[in-house]
N, C-alpha and C positions, 0 to 999 in steps of 0.2 A: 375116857372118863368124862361123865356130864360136869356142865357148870354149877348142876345143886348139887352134887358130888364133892364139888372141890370146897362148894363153900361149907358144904357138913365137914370134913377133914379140918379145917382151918379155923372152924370155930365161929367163922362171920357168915350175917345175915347177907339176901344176894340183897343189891339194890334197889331202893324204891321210888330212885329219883325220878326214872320216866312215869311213874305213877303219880308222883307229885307233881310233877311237871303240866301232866293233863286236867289232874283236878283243879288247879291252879287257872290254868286257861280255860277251863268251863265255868270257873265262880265270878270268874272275867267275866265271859261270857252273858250267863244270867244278870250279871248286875246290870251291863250296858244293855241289855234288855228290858230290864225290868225301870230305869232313865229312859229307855225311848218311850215306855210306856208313859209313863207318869208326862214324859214333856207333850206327847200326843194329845194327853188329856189335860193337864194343865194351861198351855197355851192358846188355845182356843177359846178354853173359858177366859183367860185375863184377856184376850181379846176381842171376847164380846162383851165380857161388862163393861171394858172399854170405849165400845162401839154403843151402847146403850148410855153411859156416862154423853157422850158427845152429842147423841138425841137428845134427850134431857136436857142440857145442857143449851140446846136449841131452841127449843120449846121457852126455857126461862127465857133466852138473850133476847129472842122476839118478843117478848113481852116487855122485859126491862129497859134494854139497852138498844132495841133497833131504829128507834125516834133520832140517836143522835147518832151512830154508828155505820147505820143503815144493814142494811137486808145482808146476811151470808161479810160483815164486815167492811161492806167495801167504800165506807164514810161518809160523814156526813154534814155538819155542824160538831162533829166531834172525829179525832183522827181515822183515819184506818184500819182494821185490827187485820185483815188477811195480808201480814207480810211474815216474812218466816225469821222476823228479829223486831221485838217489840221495844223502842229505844227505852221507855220509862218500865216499860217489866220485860227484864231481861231472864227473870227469872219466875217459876211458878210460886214460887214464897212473894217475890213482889205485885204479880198479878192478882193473888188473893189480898193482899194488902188494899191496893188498889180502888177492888172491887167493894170491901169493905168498910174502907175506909174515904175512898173519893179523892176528887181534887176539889177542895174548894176554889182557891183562889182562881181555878182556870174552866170552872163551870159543869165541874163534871161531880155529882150529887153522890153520897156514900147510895149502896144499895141495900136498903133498909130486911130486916125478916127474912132473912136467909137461912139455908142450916148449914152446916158442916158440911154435909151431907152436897146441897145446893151451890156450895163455893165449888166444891169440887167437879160438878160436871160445869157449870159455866167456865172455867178454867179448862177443862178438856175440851169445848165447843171452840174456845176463842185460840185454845194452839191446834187444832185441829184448821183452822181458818189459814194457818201459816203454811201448812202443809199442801195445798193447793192450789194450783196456780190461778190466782184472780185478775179478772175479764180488763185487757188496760184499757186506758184511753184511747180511739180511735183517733185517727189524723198525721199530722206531719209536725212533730215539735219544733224543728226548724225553721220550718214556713210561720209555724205560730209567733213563735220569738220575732221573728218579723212583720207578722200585726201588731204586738208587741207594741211594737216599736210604730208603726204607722198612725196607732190609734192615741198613744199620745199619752199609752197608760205611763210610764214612766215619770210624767209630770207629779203624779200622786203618791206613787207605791216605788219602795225600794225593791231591787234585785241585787244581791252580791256589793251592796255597798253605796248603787248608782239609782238614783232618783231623788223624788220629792220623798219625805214622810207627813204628809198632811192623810194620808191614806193607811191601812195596814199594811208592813212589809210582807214582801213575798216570797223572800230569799227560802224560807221555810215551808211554805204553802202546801206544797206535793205531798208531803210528808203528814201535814197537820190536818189535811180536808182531802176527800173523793171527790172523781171526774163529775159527779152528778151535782154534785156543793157546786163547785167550781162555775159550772155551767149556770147555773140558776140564779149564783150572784151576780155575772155576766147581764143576763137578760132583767133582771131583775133585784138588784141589789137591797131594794129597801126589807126584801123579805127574807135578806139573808146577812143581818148585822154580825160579825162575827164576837167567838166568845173566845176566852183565854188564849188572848192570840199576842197582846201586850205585854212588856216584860214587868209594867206595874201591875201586881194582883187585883183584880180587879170583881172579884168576890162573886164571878159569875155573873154581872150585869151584862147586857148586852154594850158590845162598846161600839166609838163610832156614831154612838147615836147623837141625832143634831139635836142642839138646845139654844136655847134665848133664854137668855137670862138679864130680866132690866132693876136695877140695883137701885137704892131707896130716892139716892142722889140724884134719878134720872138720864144714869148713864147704861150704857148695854151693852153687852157681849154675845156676840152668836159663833157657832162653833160646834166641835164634835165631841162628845163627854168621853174623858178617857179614865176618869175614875172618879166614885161617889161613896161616901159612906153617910150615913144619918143627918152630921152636922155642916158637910162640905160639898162640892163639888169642883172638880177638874176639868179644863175646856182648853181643848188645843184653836184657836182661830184660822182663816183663811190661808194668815201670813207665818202659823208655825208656833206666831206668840201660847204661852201656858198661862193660863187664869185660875189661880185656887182662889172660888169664893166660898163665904162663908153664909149660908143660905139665909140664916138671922139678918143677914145686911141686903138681902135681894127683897123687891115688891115683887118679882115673879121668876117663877121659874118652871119655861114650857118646855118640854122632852117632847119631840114629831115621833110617837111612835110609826112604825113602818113606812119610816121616810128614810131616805140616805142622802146624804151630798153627790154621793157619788150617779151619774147619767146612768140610766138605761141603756146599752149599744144592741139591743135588739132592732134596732134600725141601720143598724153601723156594720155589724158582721152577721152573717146566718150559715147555714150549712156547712160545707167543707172548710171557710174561713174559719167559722167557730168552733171545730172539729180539730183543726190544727191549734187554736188558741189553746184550749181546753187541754190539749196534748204538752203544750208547752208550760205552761202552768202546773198543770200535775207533772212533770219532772223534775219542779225544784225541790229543792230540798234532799234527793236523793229517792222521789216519786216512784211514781210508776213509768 
């Protein structure tokens, strides 16, 4: 007796489970088919509009932001931007913030005329900077640390606690400015006064910068301006002393521009010496 035999007698249909069984794994089948298609074609395109968002994106930063950033982010007068953890936009909500809104107090301008549209690739340009590993400092930072120290910068500028502060501290330095900054204040400081570098806001003036100031009484102050608004001005002196004058009470008040207090040591270190300084410097703060 067949098996449709038995099941005609009995009254029951035969089973359809291995038939369900296969249709089952072919509807499978088609779906993760018809997924690898779509991810084939999907992912390409978000990665190239992607990849066009970070051009774009280029294009604006050179124009806008490369004066203080510098070229592909690698700092300037203004921090860093190619690290792969931005301390002040940790996040791309606060990077557009940022960008749109500025730093006043530490000299960094909102970016004016943007679209939506425009925040968005400069945002992909600037995490796209983190993602690559940028060019370090050439030299020996150990050896630098030890010009450092030979040249006598400590008298002026803090590190970790230890020095003069008649100068801006360093301890942060790496972090706040690129190997090129670095260098260029080195050889030539007056062209390179720094900005929001003070933990008084300092509204984006250049700080550091030297003034004289001779007061109506015939008496004078000279010193480094550490902060000004309209009706005052602030001056740290030689010896550390703080002077808030009240500009109504001065006969003068001259600002050196692209002067510094601070020497030139383009006569003091070159080459490999300043290659190591340079190296040492940009490691504070948690540098390059």
């Amino acid at each position: 007796m067949t098996l449709s035999t038995r099941f005609a007698r009995s009254g029951q249909a035969p089973s359809t489970r291995p038939e369900r069984s296969r249709g089952a794994r072919s509807r499978q089948v088609r779906f993760w088919c018809h997924a690898a298609i779509v991810f084939a074609i999907l992912v390409p395109r978000a990665s190239a509009a992607q990849s066009a968002d970070v051009q774009a994106g280029k294009t604006l930063f050179n124009g806008l932001c490369v004066t203080c950033h510098g070229f592909e982010g690698t700092g300037g007068a203004g921090p860093p931007l190619n690290r792969p953890k931005l301390t002040s936009a940790p996040t791309d909500a606060a990077l557009r913030a940022i960008i749109s809104d500025g730093i006043p107090d530490r000299g960094m301008p909102r970016v004016r005329r943007t679209t939506e549209n425009e925040l968005k690739q400069l945002v992909a340009y600037v995490r796209s900077l983190g993602r690559t590993a940028g060019a370090k400092a050439t030299g020996n930072a150990q050896k630098g640390r030890d010009h450092y120290a030979k040249l006598g910068c400590a008298g002026c500028h803090i590190v970790n606690g230890q020095g003069g502060s008649f100068g801006p501290a360093l301890s942060e330095i790496g972090r706040l400015r690129g190997a090129d900054y670095l260098r260029q204040a080195i050889l030539d400081p007056g062209a390179m006064l720094p900005r929001g570098t003070l933990p008084v806001p300092a509204r984006g003036y250049q700080e550091y910068l030297p003034v004289r100031v001779v007061m109506k009484d015939g008496s004078e102050v000279r010193g480094v301006r550490i902060n000004e608004d309209l009706f005052t001005i602030q001056i740290r002196d030689a010896k550390g002393a703080f002077h808030s004058i009240r500009k109504s009470n001065a006969e003068l008040v001259r600002k050196e521009m692209g002067v510094s207090l601070m020497p030139s040591f383009k006569d003091r270190v070159a080459g490999a010496d300043l290659d190591d300084l340079v190296a040492y410097l940009a490691s504070l703060g948690g540098g390059q």
